[in-house]
C-alpha positions as MATLAB code, in Angstrom:
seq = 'XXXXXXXXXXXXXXXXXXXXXXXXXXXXXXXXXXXXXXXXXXXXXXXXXXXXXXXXXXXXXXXXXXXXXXXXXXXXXXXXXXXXXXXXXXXXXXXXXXXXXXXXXXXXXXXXXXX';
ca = [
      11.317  -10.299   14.214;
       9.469   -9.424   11.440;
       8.178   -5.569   10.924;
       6.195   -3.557    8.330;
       6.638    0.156    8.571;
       4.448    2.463    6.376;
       5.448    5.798    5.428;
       4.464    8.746    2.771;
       0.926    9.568    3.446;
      -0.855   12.822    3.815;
      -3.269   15.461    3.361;
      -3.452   15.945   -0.467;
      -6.443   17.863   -2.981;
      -8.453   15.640   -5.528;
      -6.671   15.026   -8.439;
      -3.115   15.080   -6.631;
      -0.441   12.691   -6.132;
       1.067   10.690   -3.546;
       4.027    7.757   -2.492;
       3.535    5.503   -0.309;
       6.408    3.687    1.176;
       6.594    0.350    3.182;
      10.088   -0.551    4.395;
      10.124   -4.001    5.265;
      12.935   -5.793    7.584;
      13.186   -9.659    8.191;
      13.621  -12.301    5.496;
       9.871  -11.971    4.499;
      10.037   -9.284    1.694;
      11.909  -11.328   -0.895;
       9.833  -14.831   -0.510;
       6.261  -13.142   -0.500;
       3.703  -11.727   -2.752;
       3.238   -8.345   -1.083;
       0.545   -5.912   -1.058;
      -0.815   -2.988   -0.292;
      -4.388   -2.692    2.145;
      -6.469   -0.109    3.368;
      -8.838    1.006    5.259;
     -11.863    3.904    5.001;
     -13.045    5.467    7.933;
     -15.635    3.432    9.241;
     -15.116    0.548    6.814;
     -13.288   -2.733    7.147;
      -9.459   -3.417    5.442;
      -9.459   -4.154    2.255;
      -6.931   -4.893   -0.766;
      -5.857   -2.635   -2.607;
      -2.681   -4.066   -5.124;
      -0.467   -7.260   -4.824;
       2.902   -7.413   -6.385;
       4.660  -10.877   -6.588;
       8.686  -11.434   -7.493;
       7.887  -11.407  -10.924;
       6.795   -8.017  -10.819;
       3.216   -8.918  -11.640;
       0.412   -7.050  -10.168;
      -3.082   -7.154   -9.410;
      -5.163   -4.038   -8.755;
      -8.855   -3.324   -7.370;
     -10.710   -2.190  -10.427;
     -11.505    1.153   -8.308;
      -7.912    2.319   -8.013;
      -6.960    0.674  -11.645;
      -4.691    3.389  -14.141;
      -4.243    5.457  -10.893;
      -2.095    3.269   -8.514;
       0.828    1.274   -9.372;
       2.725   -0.828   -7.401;
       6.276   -1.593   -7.235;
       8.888   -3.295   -5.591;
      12.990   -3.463   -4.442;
      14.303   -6.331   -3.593;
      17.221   -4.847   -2.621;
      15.805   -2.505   -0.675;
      13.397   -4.520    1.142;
      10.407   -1.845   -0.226;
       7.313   -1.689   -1.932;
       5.689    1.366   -3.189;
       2.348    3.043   -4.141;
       2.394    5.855   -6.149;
      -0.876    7.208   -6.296;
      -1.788    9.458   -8.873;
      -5.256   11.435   -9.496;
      -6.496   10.774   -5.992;
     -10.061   11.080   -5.337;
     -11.576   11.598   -1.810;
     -13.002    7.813   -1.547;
      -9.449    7.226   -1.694;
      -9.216    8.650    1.756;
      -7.807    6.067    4.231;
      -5.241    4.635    6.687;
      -2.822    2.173    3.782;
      -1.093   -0.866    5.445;
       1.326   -3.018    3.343;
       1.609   -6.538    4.303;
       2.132   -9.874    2.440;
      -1.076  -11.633    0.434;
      -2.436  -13.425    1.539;
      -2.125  -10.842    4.656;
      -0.562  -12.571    8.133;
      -2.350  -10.274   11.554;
       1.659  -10.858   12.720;
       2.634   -8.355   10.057;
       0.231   -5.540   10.228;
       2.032   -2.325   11.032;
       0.674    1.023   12.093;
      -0.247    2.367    8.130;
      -0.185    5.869    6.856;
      -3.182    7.841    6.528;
      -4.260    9.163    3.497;
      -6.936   11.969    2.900;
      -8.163   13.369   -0.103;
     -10.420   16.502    0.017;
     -12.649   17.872   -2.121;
];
């Protein structure tokens, strides 16, 4: 049984800071590419970073020099630090693997950013 669990969010001021945690259990974490989703109110999901076992990353241009992703193996993790947040930044996060499986969705961490 394979589970995603999402932690770290919160209510944060523009130009703050937050970690976002997703502790993975099951023998997923360490074959995948994993990455981090989310999803604006009234919006659809979306991609947000990817991390693969090489460490390298992808990142939407929107969220580029402001996010960064990273993973432990050991751990079973992956992390988004978010830095400089701006309120379009405001949404529920998910992790899963990318391409992302509907099996793995968890119940996120929601983000908001005021003004």
């Amino acid at each position: 049984q394979v589970q995603l669990v999402e932690s770290g969010g919160g209510l944060v001021q523009a130009g703050g800071s937050l970690r976002l945690s997703c502790a993975a259990s099951g023998s997923i974490f360490r074959i995948y590419t994993m990455g981090w989703y989310r999803q604006p109110p009234g919006k659809q999901r979306g991609l947000v970073a990817t991390i693969n076992n090489d460490g390298n990353t992808n990142y939407l241009d929107s969220v580029k020099g402001r996010f960064t992703i990273s993973r432990d193996n050991a751990e079973n993790t992956v992390y988004l630090q978010m830095n400089n947040l701006k309120p379009e930044d405001t949404a529920v996060y998910y992790c899963n693997i990318y391409p992302s499986n509907n099996r793995y969705w968890g119940q996120g961490t929601q983000v908001t950013v005021s003004s």
